[in-house]
DRENTORKOL-3810 file (N, C-alpha, C; in nm, 4 decimals):
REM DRENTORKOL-3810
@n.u->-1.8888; n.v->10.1766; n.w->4.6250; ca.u->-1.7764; ca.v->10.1980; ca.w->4.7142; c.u->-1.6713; c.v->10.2802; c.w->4.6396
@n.u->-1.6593; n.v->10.3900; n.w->4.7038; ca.u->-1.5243; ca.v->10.4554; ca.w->4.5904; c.u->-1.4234; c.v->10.4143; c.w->4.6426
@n.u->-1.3139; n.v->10.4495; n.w->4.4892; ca.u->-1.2212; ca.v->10.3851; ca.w->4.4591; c.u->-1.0972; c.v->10.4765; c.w->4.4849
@n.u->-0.9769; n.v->10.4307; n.w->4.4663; ca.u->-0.8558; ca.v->10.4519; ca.w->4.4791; c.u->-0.8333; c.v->10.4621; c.w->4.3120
@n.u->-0.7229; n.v->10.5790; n.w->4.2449; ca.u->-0.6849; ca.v->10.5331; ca.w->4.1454; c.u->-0.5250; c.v->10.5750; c.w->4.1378
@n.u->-0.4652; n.v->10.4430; n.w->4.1024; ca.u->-0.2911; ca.v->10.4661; ca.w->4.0470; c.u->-0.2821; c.v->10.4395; c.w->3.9255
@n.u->-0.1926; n.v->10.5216; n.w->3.8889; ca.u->-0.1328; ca.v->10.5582; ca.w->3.7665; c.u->0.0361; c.v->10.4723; c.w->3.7353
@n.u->0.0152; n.v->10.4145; n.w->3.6658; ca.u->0.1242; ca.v->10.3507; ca.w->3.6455; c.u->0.1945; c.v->10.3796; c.w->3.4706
@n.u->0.3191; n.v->10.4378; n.w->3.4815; ca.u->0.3473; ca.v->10.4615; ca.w->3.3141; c.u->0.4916; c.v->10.3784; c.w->3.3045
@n.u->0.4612; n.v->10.2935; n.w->3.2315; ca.u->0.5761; ca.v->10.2151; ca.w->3.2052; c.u->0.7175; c.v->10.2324; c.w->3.1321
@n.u->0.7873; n.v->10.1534; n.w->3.0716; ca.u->0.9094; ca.v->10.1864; ca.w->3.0006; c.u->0.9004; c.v->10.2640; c.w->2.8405
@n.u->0.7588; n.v->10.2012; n.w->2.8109; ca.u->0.7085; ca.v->10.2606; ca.w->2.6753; c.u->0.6413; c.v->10.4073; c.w->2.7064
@n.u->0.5968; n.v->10.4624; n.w->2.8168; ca.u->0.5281; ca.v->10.5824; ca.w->2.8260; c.u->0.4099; c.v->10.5719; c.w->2.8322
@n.u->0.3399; n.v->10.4121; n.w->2.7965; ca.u->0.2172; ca.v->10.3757; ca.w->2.8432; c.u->0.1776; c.v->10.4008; c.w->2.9813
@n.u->0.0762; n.v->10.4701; n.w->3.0032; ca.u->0.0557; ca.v->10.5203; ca.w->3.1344; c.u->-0.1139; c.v->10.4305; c.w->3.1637
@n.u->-0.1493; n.v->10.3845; n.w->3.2226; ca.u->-0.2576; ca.v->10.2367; ca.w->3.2939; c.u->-0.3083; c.v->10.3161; c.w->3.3888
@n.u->-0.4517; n.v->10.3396; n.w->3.3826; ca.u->-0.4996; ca.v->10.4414; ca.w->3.5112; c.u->-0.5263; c.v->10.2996; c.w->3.6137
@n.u->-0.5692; n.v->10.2628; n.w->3.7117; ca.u->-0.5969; ca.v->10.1208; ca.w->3.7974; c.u->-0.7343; c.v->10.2418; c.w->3.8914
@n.u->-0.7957; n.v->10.1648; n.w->3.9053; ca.u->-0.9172; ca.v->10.2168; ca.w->4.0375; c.u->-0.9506; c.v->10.0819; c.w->4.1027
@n.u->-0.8963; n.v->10.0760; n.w->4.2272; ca.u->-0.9301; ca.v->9.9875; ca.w->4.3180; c.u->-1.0099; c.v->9.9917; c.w->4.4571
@n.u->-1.1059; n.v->9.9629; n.w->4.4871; ca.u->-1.1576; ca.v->9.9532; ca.w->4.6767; c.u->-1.0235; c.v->9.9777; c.w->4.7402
@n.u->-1.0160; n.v->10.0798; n.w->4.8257; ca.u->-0.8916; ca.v->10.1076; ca.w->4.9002; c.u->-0.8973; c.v->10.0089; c.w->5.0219
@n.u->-0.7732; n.v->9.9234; n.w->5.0357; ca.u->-0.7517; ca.v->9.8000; ca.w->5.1072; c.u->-0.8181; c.v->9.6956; c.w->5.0752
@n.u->-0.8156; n.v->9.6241; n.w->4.9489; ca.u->-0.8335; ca.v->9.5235; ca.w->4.8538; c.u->-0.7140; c.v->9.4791; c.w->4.8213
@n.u->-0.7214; n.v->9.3794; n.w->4.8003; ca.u->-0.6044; ca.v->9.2992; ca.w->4.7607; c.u->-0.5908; c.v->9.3343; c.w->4.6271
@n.u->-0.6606; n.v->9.3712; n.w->4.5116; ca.u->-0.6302; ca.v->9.3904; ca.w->4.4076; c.u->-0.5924; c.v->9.5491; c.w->4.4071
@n.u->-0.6101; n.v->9.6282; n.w->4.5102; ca.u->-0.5917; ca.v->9.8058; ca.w->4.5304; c.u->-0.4127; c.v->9.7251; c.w->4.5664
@n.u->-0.4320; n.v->9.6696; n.w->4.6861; ca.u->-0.2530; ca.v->9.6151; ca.w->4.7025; c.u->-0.1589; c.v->9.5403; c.w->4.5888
@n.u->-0.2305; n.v->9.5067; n.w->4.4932; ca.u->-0.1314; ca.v->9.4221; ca.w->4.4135; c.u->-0.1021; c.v->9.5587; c.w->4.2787
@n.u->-0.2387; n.v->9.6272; n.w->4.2789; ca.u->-0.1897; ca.v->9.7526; ca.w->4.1705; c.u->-0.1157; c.v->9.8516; c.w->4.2954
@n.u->-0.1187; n.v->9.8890; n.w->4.3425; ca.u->-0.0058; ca.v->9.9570; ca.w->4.4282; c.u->0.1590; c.v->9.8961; c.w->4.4177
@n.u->0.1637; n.v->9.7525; n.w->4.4470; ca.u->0.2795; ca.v->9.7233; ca.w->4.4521; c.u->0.3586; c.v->9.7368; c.w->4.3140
@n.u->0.2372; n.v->9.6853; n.w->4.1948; ca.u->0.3134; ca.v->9.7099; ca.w->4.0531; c.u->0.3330; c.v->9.8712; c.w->4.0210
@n.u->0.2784; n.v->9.9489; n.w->4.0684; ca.u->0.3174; ca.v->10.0758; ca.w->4.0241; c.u->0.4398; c.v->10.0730; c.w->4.0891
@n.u->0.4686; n.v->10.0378; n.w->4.2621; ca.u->0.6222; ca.v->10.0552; ca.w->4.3023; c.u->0.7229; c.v->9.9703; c.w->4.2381
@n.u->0.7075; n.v->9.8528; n.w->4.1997; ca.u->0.7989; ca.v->9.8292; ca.w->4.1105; c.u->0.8117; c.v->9.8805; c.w->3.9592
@n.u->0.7199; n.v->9.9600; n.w->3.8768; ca.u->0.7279; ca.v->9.9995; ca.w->3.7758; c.u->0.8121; c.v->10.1496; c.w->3.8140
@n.u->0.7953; n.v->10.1916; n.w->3.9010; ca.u->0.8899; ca.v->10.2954; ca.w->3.9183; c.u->1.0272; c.v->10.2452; c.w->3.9799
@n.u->1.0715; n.v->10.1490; n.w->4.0480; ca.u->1.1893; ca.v->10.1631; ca.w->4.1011; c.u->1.2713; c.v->10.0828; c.w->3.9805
@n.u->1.1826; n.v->9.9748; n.w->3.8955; ca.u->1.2346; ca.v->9.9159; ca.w->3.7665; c.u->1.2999; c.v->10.0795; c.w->3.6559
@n.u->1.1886; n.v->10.1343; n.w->3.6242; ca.u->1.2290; ca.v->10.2642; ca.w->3.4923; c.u->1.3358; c.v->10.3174; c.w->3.5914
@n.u->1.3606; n.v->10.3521; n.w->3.6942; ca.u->1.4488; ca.v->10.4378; ca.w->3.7673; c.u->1.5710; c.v->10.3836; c.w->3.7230
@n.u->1.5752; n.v->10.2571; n.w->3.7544; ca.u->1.7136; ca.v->10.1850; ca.w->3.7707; c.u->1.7937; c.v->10.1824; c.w->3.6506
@n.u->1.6937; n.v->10.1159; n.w->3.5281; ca.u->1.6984; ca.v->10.0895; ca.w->3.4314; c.u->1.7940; c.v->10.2593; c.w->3.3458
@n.u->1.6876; n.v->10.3414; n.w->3.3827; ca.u->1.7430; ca.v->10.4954; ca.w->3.3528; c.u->1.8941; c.v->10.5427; c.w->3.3965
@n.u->1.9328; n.v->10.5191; n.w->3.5267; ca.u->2.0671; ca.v->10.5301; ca.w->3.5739; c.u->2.1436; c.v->10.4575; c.w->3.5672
@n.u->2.1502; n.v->10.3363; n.w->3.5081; ca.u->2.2788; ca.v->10.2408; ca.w->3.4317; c.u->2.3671; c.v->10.1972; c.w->3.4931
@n.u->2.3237; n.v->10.1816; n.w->3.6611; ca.u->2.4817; ca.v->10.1484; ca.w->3.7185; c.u->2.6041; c.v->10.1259; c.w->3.7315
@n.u->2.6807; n.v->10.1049; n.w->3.6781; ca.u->2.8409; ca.v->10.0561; ca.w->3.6567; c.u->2.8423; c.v->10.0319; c.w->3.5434
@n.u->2.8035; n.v->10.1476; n.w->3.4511; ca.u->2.8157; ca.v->10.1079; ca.w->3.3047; c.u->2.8158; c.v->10.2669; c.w->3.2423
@n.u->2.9214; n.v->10.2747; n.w->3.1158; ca.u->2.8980; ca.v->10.4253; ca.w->3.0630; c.u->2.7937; c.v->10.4406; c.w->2.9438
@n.u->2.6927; n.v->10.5251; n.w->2.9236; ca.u->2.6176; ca.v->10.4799; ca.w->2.8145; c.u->2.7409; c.v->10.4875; c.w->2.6923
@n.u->2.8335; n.v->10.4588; n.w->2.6539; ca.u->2.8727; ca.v->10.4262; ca.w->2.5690; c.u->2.9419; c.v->10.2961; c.w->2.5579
@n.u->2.9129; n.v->10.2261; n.w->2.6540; ca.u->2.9664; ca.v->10.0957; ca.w->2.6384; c.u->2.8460; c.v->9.9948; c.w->2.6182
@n.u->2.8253; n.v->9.9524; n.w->2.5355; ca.u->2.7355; ca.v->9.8450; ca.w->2.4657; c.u->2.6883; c.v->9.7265; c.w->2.5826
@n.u->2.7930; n.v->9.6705; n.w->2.5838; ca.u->2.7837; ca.v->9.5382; ca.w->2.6539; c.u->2.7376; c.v->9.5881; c.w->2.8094
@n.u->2.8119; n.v->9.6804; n.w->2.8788; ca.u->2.7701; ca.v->9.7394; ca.w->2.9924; c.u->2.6497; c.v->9.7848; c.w->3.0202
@n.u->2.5787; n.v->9.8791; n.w->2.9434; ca.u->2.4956; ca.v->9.9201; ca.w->2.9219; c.u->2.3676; c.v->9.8239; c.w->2.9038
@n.u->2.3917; n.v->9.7269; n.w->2.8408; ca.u->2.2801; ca.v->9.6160; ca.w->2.8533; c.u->2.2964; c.v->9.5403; c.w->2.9752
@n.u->2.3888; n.v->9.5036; n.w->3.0511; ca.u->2.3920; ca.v->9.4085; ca.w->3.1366; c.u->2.3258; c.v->9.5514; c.w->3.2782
@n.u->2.3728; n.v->9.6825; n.w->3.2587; ca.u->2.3426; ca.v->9.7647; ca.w->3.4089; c.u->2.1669; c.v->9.7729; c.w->3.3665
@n.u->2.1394; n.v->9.8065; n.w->3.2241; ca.u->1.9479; ca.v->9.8353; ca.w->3.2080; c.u->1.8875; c.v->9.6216; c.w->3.2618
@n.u->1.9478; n.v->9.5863; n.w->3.2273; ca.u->1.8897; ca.v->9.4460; ca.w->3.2806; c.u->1.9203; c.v->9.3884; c.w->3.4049
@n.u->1.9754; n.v->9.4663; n.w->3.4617; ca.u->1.9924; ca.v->9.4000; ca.w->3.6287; c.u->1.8205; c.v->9.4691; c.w->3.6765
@n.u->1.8218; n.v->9.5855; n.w->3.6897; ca.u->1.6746; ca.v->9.6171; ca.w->3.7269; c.u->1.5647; c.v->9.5721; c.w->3.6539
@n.u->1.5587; n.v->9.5378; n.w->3.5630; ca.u->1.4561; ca.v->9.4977; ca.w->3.4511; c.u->1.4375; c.v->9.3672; c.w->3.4771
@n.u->1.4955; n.v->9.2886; n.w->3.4943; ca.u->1.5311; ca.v->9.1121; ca.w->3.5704; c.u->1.4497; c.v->9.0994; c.w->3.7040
@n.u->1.4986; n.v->9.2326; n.w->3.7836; ca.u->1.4672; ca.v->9.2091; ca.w->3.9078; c.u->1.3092; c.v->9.2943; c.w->3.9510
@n.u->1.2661; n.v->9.3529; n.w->3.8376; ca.u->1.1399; ca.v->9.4121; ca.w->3.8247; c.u->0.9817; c.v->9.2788; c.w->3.8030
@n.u->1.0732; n.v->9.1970; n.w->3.7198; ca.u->1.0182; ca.v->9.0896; ca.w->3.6497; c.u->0.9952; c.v->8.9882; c.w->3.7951
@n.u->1.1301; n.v->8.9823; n.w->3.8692; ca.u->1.1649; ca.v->8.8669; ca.w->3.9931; c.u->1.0063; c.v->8.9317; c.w->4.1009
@n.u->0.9809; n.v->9.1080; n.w->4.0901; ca.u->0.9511; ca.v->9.1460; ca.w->4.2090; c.u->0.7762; c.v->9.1409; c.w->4.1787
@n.u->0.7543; n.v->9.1516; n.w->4.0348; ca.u->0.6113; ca.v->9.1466; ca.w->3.9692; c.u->0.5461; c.v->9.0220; c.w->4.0281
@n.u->0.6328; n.v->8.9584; n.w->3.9777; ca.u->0.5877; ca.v->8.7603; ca.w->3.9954; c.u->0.5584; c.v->8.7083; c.w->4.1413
@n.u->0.6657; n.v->8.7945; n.w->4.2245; ca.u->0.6143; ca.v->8.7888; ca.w->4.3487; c.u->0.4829; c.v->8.8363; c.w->4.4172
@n.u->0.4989; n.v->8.9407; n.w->4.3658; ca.u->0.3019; ca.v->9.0071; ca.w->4.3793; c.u->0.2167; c.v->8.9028; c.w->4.3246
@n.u->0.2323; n.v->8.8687; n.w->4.2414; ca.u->0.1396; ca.v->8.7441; ca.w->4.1543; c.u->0.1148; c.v->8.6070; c.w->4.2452
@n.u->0.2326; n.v->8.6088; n.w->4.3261; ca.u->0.2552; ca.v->8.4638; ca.w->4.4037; c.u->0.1337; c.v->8.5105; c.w->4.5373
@n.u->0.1650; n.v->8.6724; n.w->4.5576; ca.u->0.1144; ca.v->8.6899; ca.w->4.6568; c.u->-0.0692; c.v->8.6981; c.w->4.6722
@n.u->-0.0862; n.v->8.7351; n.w->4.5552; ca.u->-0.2337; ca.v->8.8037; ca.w->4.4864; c.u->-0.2961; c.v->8.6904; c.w->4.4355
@n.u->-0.2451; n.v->8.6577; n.w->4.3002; ca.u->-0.2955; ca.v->8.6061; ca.w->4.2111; c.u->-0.3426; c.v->8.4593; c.w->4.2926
@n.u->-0.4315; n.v->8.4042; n.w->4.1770; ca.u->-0.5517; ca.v->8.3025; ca.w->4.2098; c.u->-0.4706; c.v->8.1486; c.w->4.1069
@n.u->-0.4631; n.v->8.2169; n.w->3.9746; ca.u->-0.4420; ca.v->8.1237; ca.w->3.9101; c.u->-0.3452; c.v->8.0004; c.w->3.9077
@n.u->-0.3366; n.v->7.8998; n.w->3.9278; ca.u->-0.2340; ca.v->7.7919; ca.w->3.9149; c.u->-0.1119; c.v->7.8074; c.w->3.7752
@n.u->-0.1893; n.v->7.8167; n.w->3.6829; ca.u->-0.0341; ca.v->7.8109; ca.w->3.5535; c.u->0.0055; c.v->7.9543; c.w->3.6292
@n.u->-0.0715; n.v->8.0349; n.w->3.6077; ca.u->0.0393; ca.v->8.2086; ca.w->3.6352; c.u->0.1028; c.v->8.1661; c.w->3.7441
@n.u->0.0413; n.v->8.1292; n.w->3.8616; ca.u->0.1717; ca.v->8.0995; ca.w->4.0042; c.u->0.3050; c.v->7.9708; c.w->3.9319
@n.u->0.2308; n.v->7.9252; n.w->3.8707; ca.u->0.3763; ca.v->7.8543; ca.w->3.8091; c.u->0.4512; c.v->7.8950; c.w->3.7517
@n.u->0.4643; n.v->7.9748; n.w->3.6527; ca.u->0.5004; ca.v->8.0975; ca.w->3.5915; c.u->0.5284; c.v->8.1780; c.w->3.6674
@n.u->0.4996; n.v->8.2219; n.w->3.7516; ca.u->0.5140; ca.v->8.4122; ca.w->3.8471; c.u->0.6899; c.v->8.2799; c.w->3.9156
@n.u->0.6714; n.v->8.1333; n.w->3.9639; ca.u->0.7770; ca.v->8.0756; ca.w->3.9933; c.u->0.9071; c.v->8.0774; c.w->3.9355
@n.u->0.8750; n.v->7.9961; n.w->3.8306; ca.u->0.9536; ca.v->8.0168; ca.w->3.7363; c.u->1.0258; c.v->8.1709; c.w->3.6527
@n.u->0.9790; n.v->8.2473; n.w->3.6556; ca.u->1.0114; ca.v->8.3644; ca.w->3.6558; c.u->1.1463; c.v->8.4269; c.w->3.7569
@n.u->1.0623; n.v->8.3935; n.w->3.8875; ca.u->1.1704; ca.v->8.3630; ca.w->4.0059; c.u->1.3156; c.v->8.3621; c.w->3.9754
@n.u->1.2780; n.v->8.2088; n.w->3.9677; ca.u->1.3966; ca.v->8.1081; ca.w->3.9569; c.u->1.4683; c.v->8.1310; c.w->3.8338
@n.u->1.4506; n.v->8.1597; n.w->3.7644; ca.u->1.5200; ca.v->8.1937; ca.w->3.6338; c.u->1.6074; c.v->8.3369; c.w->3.6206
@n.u->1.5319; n.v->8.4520; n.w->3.6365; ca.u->1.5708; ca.v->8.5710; ca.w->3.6378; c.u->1.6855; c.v->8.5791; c.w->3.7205
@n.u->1.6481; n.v->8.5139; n.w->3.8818; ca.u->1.7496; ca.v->8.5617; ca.w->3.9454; c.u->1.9108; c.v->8.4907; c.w->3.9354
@n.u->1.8968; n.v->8.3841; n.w->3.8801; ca.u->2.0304; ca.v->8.2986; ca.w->3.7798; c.u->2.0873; c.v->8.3986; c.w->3.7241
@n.u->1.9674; n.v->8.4941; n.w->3.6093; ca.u->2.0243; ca.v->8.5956; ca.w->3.5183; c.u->2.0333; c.v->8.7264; c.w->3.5468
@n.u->2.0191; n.v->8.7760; n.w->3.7006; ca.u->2.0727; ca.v->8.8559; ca.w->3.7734; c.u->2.1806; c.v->8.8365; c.w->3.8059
@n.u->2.2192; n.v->8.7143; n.w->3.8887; ca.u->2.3703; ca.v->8.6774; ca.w->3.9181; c.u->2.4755; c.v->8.7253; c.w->3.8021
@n.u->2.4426; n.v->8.6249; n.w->3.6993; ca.u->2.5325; ca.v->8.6137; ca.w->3.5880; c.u->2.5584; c.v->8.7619; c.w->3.5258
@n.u->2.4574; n.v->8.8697; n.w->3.5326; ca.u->2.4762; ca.v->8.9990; ca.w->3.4890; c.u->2.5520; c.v->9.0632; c.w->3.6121
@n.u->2.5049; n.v->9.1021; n.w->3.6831; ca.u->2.5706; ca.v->9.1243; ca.w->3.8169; c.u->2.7087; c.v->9.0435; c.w->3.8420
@n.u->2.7624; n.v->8.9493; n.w->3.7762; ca.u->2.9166; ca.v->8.9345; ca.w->3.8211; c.u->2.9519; c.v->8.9575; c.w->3.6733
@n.u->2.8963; n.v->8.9575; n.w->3.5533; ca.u->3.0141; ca.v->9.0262; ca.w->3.4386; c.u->3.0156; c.v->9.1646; c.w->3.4772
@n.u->2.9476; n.v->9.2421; n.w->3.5508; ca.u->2.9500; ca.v->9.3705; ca.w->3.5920; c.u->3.0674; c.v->9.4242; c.w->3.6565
@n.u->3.0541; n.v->9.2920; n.w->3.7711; ca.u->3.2159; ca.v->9.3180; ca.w->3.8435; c.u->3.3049; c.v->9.2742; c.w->3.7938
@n.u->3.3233; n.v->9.1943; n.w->3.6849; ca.u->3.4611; ca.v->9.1448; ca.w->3.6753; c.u->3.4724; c.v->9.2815; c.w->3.5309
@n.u->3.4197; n.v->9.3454; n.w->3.4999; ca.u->3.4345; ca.v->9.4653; ca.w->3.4071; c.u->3.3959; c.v->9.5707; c.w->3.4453
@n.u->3.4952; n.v->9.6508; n.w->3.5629; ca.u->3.4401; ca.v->9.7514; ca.w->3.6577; c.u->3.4432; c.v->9.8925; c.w->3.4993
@n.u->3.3707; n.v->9.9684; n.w->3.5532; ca.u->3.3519; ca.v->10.0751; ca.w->3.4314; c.u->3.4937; c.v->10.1582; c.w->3.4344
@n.u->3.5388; n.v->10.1753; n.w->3.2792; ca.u->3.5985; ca.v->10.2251; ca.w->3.2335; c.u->3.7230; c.v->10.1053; c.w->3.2072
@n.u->3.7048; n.v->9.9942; n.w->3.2209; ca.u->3.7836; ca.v->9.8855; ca.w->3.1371; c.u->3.7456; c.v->9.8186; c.w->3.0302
@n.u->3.6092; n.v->9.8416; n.w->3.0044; ca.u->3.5655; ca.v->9.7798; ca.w->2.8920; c.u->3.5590; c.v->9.8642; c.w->2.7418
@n.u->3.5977; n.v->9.8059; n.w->2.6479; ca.u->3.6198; ca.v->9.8816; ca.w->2.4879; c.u->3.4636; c.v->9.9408; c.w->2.4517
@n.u->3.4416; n.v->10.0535; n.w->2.4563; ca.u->3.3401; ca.v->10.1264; ca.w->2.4469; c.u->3.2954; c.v->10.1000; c.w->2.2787
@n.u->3.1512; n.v->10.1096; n.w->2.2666; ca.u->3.1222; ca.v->10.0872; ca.w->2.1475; c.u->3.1298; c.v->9.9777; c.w->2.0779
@n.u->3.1754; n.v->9.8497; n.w->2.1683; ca.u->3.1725; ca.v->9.7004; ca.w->2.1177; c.u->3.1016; c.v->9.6256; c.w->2.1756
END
């Protein structure tokens, strides 16, 4: 049966060829991780409300997408995956990240860009 193949290149430049049966659940779960591996590097790349010279900013704007890349993976996993510990895990992942979305996402706002001491 031929295959489908996506290309997925991550934050390292590692690039993952995938060949899946087109309309397989495993062709859908490598599809969905390539769309979150791109809308994750995208986000991560444009820094939202942060100047790349502000330290603290700069980590909290690359980890709001990177958090929520992790929140959107696990969900595919919940959706796909077979295994019991990983669905407990792909959960927990969940539940955790998005705590540490919040918490990044409001030091964000309460330090709108260009109030924070650059380089600290």
């Amino acid at each position: 049966m031929p295959g489908t193949t996506h290309s997925m290149t991550g934050m390292t430049g590692l690039k993952m060829d995938h060949t899946a049966a087109p309309g397989t659940p495993v062709a859908a779960f490598q599809h969905g991780m390539d769309s979150v591996m791109v809308v994750m590097d995208e986000g991560m790349r444009r820094m939202e409300g942060a100047r790349p010279d502000d330290i603290d900013a700069s980590f909290a704007a690359m980890m709001l997408p990177h958090h929520q890349g992790a929140v959107d993976m696990a969900r595919l996993q919940l959706l796909y995956g077979k295994d019991p510990a990983l669905r407990r895990l792909a959960q927990s992942i969940i539940a955790e990240q998005q705590v540490e979305i919040q918490q990044m996402a409001a030091w964000l706002k309460q330090h709108p860009v260009g109030t924070q001491n650059p380089g600290k």
